[in-house]
N, C-alpha and C positions, 0 to 999 in steps of 0.2 A: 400171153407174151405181148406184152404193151412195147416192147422195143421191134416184132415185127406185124405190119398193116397192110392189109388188101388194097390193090389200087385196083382203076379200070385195066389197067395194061401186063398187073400181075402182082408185087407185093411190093413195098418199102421197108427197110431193115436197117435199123438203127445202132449203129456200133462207135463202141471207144477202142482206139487200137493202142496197144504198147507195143512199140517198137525197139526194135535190138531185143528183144527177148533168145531166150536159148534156144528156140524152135517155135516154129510157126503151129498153134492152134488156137480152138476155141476151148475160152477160160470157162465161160456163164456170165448168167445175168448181174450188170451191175449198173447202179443207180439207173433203171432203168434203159439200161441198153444193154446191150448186147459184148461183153468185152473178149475182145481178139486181140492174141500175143503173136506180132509179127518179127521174124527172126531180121528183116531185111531191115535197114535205117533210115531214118524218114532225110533224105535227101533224096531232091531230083526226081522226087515223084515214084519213087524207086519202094517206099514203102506202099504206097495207094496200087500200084503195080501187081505188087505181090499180098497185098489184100482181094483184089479182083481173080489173082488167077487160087489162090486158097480158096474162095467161094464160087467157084467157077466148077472146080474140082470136085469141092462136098458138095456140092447142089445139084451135079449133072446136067452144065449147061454151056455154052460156049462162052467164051471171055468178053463178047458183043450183049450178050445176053443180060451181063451188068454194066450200069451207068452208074458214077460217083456224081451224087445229085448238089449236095453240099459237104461241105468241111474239106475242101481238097488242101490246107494247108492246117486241118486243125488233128487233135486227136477223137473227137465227135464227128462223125460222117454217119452220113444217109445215103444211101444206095438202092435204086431203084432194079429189081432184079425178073424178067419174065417169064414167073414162075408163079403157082399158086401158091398161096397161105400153108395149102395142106402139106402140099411136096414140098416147099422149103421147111416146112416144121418135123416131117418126117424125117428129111434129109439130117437137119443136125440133131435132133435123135440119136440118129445112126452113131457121130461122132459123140456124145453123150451130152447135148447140149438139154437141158430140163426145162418145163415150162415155169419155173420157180425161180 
């Protein structure tokens, strides 16, 4: 999973979001990241919002617990999440996210 990386503080996770999509989840891997369909529409911070609280959700963590590191006006963001490698890779597992 080259889109998500161990840090000292817990992992980085690499995503492209589509926003206005039909419903909020996770696509798969794409070029390299991570692609997430968010239902919300990228005004007012409204999409990066409900990307935080969708990985907050599937990762079993608090909403504080992730940090939007870069892209906050792009559809590539990085988000710094305090979590392991392992339990964030299991976690989207769970939702059918592959390591492919």
């Amino acid at each position: 999973m080259s889109w998500l990386k161990a840090t000292p503080t817990g992992c980085e996770l690499s995503v492209l979001v589509q926003p206005r999509a039909s419903r909020t989840k996770c696509v798969g891997p794409h070029d390299g990241r991570l692609k997430i369909a968010l239902a919300a529409p990228p005004v007012d911070g409204e999409a990066n919002a409900a990307l935080i609280d969708f990985l907050a959700e599937v990762c079993a963590v608090r909403k504080a617990a992730i940090v939007l590191v870069d892209g906050q006006t792009s559809r590539r963001k990085r988000l710094a999440i305090a979590r392991e490698v392992a339990e964030v890779r299991e976690a989207l597992a769970a939702v059918g996210v592959t390591d492919t």
